[in-house]
N, C-alpha and C positions, 0 to 999 in steps of 0.2 A: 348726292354722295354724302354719306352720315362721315365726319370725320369727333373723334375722341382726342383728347389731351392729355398730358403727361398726368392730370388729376385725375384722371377714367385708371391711369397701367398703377398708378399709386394706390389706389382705394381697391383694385383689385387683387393687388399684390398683400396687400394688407388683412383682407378676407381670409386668405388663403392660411397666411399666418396663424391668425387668429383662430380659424378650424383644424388646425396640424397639432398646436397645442391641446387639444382635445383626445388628440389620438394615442395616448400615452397607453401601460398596461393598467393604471388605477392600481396596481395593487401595493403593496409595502415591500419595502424594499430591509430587510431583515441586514444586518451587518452582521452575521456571525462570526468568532472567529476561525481563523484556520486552521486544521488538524494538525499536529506536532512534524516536523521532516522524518520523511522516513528514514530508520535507523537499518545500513546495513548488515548484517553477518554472515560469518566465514563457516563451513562445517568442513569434514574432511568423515568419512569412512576409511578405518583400517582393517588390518586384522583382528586390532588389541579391542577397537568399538569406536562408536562416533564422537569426535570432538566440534565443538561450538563454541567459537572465539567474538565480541567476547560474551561470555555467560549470564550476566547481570548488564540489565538496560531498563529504562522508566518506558512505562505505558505508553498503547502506540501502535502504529504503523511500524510494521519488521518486514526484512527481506531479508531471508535466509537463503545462502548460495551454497549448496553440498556440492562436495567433489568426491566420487566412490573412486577409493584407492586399492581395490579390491581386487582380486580373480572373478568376481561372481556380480548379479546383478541384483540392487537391492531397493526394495520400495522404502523408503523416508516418512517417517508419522510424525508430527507434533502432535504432540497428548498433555494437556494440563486444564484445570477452567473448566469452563464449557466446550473447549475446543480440540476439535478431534479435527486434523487435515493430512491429507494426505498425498503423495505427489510419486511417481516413475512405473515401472523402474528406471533405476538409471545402471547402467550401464557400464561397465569396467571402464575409466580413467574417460569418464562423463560427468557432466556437470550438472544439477539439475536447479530451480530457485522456488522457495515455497513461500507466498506473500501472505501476512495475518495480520490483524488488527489483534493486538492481546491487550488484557488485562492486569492487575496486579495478580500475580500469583504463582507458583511452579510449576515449570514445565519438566517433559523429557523430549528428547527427540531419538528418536527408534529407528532404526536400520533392519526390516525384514530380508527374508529369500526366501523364495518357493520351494528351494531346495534345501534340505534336510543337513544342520551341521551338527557336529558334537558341540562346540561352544557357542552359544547367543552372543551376541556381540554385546558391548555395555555401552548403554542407552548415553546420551549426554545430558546432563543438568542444566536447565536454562531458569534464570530467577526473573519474575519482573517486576519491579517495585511500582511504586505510583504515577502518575498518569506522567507525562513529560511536559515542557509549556509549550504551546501552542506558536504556532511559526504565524504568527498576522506581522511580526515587525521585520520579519527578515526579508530580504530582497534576491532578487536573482532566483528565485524560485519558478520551478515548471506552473 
C-alpha cells in the first residue's frame, strides 16, 4: 500500500497554483475613461410645433422622451451634424424615446405626418456645446 503525506497534498496543491496563474488573458488591460451620464430630455408635439426642454446641453449621450399631443400621428427626426435619426410614428397622446450620441453643434427636431396639413409644424431648436466630463468618478451608476 503506497501511502502519501501532507508534503505529497502540499506540493501538489502548489503546482496547480502555479499553473492557474498562467492562465490569465495576457492581454492589456486599457482603463479608459467613462462616457458622460446620459443626459435626459423632455419633447412635447402640439399644434403650435414641437417643444424640447431643456434646449442647450454639452456633448454626449441624450435621451430624448417626445410626447405627441396631437389629433394625428407623427414620425420625430433629429437632424443636425452628421446626424439624421429617426423614430415612430407615434401615436396621438403616445410617447416615444430617440437615443444619440451628439456632437457640438445644432440640431432640430422635426415632427412629420403622412398626411397632408396646411401648416408644418415648427421644428424645435436643440444647441449642443462641447463635450460633457466624463462620469469615471461618479458612483451609483448602471
Amino acid at each position: 500500500m503506497l501511502t502519501r503525506g501532507p508534503f505529497y497534498g502540499a506540493a501538489f496543491l502548489a503546482l496547480i497554483a502555479i499553473g492557474a496563474t498562467g492562465c490569465g488573458s495576457g492581454g492589456k488591460f486599457e482603463n479608459n475613461p467613462r462616457p458622460p451620464v446620459p443626459v435626459q430630455l423632455t419633447g412635447v408635439i402640439t399644434a403650435k410645433g414641437v417643444t424640447v426642454s431643456p434646449n442647450r446641453v454639452g456633448g454626449g449621450p441624450v435621451r430624448l422622451i417626445i410626447s405627441n399631443q396631437t389629433q394625428d400621428a407623427h414620425t420625430i427626426t433629429l437632424d443636425g451634424g452628421s446626424t439624421t435619426d429617426t423614430v415612430g410614428p407615434i401615436n396621438p397622446l403616445d410617447t416615444a424615446t430617440l437615443q444619440q450620441t451628439l456632437v457640438q453643434g445644432r440640431y432640430q427636431v422635426k415632427a412629420g405626418s403622412s398626411k397632408a396639413v396646411q401648416n408644418e409644424l415648427k421644428p424645435a431648436k436643440l444647441d449642443v456645446g462641447p463635450p460633457r466630463k466624463n462620469s469615471s468618478g461618479q458612483v451609483l451608476l448602471p
